[in-house]
N, C-alpha and C positions, 0 to 999 in steps of 0.2 A: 231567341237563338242568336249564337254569337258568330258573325260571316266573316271567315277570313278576307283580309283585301292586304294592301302593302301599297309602300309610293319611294321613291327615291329622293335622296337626301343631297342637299346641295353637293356634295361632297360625295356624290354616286354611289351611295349603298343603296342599297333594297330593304326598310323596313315594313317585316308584318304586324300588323293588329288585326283587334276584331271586333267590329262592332253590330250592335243589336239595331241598330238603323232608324229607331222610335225618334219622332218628333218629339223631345222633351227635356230638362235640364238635364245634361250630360257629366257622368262620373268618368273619370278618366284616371284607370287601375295602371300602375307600374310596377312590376315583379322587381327584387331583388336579385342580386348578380348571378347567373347561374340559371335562376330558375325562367318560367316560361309562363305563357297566359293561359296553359293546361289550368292550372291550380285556381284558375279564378273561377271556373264554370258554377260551380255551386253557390257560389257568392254571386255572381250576375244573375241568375236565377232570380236569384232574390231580389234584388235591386229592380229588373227587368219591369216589374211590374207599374215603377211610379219614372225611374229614371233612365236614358239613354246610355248605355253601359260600353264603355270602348275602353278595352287593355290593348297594351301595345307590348310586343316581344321585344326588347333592347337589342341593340346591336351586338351581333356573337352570338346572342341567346334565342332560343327556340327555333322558330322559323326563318327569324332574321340572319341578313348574310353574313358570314364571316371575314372577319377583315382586320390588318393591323392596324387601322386608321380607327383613330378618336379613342383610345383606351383612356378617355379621362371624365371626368363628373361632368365639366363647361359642356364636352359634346352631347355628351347623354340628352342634357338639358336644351341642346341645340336641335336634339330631334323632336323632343316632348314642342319645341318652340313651331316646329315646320307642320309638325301634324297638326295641332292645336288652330296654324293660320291655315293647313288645306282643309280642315271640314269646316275653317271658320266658328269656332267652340267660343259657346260665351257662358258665364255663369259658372265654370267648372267645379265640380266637386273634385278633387285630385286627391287621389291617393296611393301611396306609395308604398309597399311592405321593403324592411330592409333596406338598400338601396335606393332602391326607387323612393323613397322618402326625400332622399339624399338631392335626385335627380330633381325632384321636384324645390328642394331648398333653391337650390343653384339655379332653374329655373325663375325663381322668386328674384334672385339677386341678381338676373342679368335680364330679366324682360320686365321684372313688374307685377302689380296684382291686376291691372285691369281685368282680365279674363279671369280671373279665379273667383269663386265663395268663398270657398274651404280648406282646407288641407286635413285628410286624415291620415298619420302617422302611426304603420302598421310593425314596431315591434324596431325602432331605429334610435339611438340618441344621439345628438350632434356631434359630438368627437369618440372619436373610439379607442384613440391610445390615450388609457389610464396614466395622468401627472398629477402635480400636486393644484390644480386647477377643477380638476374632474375626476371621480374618482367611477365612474363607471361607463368601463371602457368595453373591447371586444374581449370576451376572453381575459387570457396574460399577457394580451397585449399591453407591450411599452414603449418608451424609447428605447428601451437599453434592448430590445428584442427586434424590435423594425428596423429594416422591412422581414427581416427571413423569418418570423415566424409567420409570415403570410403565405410564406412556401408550403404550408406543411397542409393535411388533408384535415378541412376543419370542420366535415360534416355538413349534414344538410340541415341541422337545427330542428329536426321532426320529435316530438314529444309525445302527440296524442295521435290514436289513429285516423289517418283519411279515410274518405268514403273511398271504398276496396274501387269501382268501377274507375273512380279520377285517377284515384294513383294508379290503377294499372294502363292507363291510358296516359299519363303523365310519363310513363318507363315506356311504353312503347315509342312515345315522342321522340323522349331522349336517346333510344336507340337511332330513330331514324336521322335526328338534328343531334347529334352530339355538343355538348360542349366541353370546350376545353378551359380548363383552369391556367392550365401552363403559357398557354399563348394567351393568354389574358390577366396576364399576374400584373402588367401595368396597371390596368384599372383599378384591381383590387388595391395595390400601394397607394395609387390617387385618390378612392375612396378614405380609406383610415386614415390618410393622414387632413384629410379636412379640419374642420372645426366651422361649424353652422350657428355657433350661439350668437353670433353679429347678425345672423338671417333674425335668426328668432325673436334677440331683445327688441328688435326692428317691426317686429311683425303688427301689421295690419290690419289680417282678418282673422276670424277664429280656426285652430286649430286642436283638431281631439290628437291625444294619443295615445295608443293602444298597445300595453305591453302583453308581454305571455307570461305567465307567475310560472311557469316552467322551463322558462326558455333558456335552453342550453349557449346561447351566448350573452347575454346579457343580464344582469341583475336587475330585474320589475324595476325596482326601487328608483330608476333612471328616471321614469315619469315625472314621478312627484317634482324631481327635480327641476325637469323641461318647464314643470306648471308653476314652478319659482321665477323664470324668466321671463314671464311676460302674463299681464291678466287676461290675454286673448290666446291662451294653453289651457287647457281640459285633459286631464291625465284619468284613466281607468283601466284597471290592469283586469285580462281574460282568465278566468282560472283554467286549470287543466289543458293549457295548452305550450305550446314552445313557442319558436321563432315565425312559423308559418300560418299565421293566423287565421287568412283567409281559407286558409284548405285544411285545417283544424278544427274549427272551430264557426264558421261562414254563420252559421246562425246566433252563435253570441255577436259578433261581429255586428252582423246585419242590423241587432235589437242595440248596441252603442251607438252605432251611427244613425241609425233611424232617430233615437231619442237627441243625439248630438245637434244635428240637424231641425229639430221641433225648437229645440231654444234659440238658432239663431237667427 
């Protein structure tokens, strides 16, 4: 069972998480922009039984406060950094869908691997505006398009169906915690315009990652590539599913990552 709790950020926000409280290597779930630690329930489930399961709501999002402060990647990764020292988390399996992939790169580049295992990478590729560097980006996104096409309504990336209970308890969330795209459009700009492959060629410990062969913003085909940057990349694409993998698809997931994990 996943218990809400929350703590306050040097910088006086209120983040919530939720964790299952189990004495045992600790997975530590990061939702992508917008969305909430609603969509993880089925996938902690899972997990629940071998590992200590704690998602955290990002700042803006879900249950966490709203606020103009930190609309950028470094802070995201400054909160993953303060929760991670208040439960004291060692060993982590970090995983990140979308975003929260992101949060966890920058994480990487500003504290370090001490604390981590893993990284599982749920449906993210390090740069999102398509150049002549990268050719799989978000979307149409470009230069010659950013930032304003980041204005525009670009879906929730949902493909295959959710379990009916989550998602309607995921809508009732969002009714109650609304979030707002508009007042949060800096983040979104400070996401795409990153570029994480200096994280990656860099990288230290193993990383899976996990496309959706349906996923409405991204072409699968981006893995393969990620698994070109470094021999500590493991790229496997999910069938029948989109962007939300966790809440799509939790038990393909679950059986990636369980096997991911046996090899390392």
């Amino acid at each position: 069972m996943l218990n809400e709790k929350s703590f306050i950020t040097n910088d006086g926000i209120r983040i919530a998480y939720y964790d299952t409280d189990k004495s045992a290597q600790p997975i530590l779930a990061v939702p992508g922009i917008g969305s909430t630690a609603i969509l993880w329930k089925k996938v902690a489930k899972l997990f629940a039984a071998d590992y200590r399961f704690i998602v955290i709501d990002p700042r803006n999002q879900g249950r966490s406060q709203r606020t103009f402060k930190g609309q950028r990647i470094s802070r995201h990764a400054a909160d993953l950094k303060e929760l991670i020292t208040k439960l004291n988390l060692k060993n982590i399996i970090a995983i990140g869908n979308s975003m929260g992939a992101a949060n966890i790169w920058a994480y990487v580049s500003l504290f370090g691997y001490e604390r981590l295992k893993a990284i599982i990478d749920l449906d993210q590729p390090p740069k999102m505006i398509r150049d002549s560097s990268w050719e799989y980006g978000f979307k149409d996104l470009t230069w010659q398009n950013y930032p304003d096409y980041l204005k525009a309504d670009l879906g929730n990336g949902i493909y295959a169906h959710i379990n009916d209970e989550m998602f309607k308890e995921a809508k009732i969330e969002a009714q109650k915690h609304p979030y707002n795209a508009e007042e949060n459009y800096l983040c979104r700009i400070d996401h795409a315009e990153q570029d994480w492959r200096d994280v990656l060629i860099d990288l230290k410990i193993p990383m899976l990652v996990l496309a959706g062969q349906n996923s409405l913003f991204f072409d699968y085909h981006f893995a393969y590539a990620m698994e070109k940057l470094n021999k500590a990349i493991t790229a496997k694409i999910i069938k029948n599913c989109g962007h939300l993998i966790q809440a799509e698809q939790p038990l393909s997931m679950y059986k990636e990552v369980m096997n991911f994990l046996k090899e390392i």
